[in-house]
C-alpha positions as CSV (number, residue, x, y, z in Angstrom):
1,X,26.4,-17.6,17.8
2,X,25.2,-14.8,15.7
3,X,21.5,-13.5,17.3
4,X,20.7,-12.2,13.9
5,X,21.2,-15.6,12.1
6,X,19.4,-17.6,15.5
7,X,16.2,-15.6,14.8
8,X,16.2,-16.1,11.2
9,X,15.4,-19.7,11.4
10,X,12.2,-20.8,10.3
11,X,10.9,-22.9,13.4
12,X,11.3,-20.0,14.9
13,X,8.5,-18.0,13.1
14,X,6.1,-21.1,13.7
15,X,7.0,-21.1,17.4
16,X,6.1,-17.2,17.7
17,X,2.6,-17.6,15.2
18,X,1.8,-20.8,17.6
19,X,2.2,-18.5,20.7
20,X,0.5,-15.5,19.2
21,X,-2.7,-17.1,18.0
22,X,-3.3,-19.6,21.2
23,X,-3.1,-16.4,23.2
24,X,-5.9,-15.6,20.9
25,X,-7.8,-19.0,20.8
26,X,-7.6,-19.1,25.1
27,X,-8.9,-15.1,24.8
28,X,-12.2,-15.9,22.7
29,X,-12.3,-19.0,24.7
30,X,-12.5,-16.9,28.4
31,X,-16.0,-16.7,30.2
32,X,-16.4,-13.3,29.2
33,X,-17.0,-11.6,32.4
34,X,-18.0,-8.1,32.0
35,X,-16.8,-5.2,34.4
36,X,-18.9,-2.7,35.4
37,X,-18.7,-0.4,38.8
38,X,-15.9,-2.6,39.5
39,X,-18.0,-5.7,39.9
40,X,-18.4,-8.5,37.8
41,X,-21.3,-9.0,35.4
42,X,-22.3,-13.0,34.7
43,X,-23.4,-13.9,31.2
44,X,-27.3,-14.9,31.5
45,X,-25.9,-17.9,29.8
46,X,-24.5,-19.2,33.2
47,X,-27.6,-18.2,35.6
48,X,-30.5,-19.3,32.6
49,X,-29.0,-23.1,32.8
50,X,-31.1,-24.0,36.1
51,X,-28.2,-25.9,37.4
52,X,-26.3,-24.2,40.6
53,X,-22.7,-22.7,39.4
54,X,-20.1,-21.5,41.5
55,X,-19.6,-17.2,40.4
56,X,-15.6,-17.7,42.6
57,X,-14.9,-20.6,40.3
58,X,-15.9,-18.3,37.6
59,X,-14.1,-15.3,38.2
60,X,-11.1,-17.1,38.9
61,X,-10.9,-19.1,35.8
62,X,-11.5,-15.6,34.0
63,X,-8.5,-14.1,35.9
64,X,-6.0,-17.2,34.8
65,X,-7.6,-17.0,31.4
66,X,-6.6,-13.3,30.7
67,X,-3.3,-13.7,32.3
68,X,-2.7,-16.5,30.1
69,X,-3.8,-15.0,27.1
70,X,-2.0,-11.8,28.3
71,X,1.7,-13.9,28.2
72,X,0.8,-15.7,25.1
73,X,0.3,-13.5,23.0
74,X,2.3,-10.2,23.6
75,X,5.6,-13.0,23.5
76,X,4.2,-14.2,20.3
77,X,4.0,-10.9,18.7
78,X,7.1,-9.6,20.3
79,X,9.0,-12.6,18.7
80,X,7.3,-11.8,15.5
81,X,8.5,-8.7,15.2
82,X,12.3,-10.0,16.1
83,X,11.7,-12.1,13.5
84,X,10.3,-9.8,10.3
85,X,12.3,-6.8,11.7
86,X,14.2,-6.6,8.8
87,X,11.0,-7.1,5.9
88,X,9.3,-4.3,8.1
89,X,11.6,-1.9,8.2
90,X,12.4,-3.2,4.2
91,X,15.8,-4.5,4.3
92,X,15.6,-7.5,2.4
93,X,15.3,-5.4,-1.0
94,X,17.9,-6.0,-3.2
95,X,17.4,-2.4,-4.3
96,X,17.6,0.5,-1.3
97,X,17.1,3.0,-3.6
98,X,13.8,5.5,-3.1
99,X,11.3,5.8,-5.5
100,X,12.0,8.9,-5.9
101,X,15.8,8.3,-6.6
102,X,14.6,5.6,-9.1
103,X,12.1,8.1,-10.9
104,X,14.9,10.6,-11.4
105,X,17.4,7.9,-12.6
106,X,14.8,6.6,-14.9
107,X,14.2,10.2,-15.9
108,X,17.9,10.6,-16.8
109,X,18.3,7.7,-18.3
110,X,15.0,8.6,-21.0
111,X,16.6,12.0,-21.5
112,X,20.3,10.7,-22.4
């Protein structure tokens, strides 16, 4: 089986966009722990409730949230690229030619 012709396929694009952006999606969805002197900083939105919360359960859920997100969506955009390799490095014109080429060949063409 030909790689080039296995990655073309279109459920393949879908599958890497559906990786990518829940990679996102789980990001902005984290607690949002902030780092500072290498401790963590709690949202006031978690100690202004009242109720008791648990700052371990917190922290940990954080941690599998950004290594989550931080599989997601580097495979996503690493499959992406697989996939429009060839429109990004502009392959799939029908024409190779450079502009400039095409501005002296339109040039000759006016003068003849």
């Amino acid at each position: 089986m030909n790689i080039q012709k296995s990655i073309r396929r279109p459920w393949f694009a879908v599958l890497c966009w559906i990786l990518f952006a829940a990679g996102l999606l789980i990001q902005f969805q984290s607690p949002g722990l902030g780092v500072s002197e290498g401790k963590f900083i709690i949202p006031d939105r978690y100690t202004q409730t009242g109720s008791e919360f648990n700052p371990k359960k917190l922290v940990d859920q954080e941690r599998r949230t950004q290594l989550i997100s931080g599989i997601l969506t580097p495979i996503g955009a690493i499959g992406l690229g697989f996939y429009y390799w060839r429109t990004l490095r502009g392959q799939n014109r029908k024409d190779r030619t450079r502009p400039t080429e095409q501005a002296r060949i339109a040039s000759e063409v006016k003068t003849n």
